[in-house]
N, C-alpha and C positions, 0 to 999 in steps of 0.2 A: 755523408749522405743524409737526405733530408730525410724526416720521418711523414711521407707523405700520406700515408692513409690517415694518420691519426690529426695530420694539419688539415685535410680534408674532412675529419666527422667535425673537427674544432669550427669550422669554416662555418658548416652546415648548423650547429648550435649556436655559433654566433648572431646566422641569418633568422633565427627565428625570433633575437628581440628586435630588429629592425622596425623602424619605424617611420609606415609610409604611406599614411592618408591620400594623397594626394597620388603621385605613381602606381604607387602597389608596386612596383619592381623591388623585390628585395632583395638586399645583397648582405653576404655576411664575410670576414676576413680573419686569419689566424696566419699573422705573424711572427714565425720563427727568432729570435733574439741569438746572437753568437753564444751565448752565458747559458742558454739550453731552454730559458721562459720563452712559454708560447703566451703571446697578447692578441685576444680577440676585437674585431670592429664590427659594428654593421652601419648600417646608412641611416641617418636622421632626418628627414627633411622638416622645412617649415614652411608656412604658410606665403610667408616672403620668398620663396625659392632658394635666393641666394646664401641665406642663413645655412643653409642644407651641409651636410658633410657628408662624405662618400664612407665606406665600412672600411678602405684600406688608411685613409688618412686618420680617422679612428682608431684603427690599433695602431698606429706610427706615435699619434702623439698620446697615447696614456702611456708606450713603453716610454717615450721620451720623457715626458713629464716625471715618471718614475725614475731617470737618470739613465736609462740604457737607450746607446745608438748607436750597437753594432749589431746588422743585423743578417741571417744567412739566408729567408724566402719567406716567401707568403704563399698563401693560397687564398682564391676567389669563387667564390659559386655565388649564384642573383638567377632570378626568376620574378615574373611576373606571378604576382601573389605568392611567392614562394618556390613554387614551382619549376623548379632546371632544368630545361630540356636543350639547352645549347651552353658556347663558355659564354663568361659574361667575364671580359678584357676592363684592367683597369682603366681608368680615364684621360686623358692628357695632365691634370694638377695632379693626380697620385702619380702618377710616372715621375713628373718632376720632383714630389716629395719623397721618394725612393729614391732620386739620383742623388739628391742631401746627404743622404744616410747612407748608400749602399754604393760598392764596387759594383757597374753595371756589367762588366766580364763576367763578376761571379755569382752576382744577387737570383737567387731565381724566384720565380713566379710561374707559378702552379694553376690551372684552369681546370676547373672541373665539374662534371654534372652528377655525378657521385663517385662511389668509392671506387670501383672500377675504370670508371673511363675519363682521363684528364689527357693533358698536355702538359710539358714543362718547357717554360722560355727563359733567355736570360734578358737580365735588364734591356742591355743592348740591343738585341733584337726589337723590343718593342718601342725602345727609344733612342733610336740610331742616332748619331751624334747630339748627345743628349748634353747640358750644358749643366757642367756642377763644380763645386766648391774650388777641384783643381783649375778651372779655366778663369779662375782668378788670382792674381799675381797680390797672393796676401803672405807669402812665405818671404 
């Protein structure tokens, strides 16, 4: 069982080093590790747009970089200037960098606008025939 409250304040402390001149939408992430490490993200943009990184690709790849890619959920919370008052759903490129790394059956992902009131999805759901490492004949 995921330790949801506590991925959700993680979430919320992660959103606040976000950094986002240009939007103001900030989003913060705390991703769950199978090995029990929670790795935080928030969102970077830059002045180029595209340079930008979203908060869940952020916590993906510091665990990764760190050598951990098993992983059991995330949680998301984003608001303009901070602010949450609806979920804030990860994006089409973090769906796909979630499908890398995680069983879409069992990965979940957590939405939340505080500690109280969230949603929980699993991968699948949000990325229905989702295309990952199995759908390649490298075995």
């Amino acid at each position: 069982m995921l330790p949801v409250k506590e991925l959700i304040e993680q979430a919320f402390d992660a959103m606040s080093y976000a950094y986002t001149p240009y939007s103001r939408f900030k989003v913060g992430a705390a991703l769950l590790a199978k090995n029990g490490e929670i790795y935080q993200g928030c969102n970077i943009e830059n002045a180029a747009y595209t340079p930008s990184n979203c908060a869940e690709r952020t916590a993906f790849f510091k665990a990764v970089s760190a050598g951990v890619k098993e992983f059991e959920g995330i949680c998301i919370v984003g608001g303009q200037g901070g602010t949450v008052t609806e979920l804030t759903a990860p994006c089409g490129v973090c769906r796909q960098v979630m499908m890398e790394f995680c069983n879409p059956k069992e990965f979940q992902i957590i939405l939340a606008t505080d500690i109280e009131n969230y949603k929980i999805f699993k991968l699948e759901e949000l990325l229905p025939m989702g295309f990952g490492p199995e759908n390649l004949a490298l075995h």
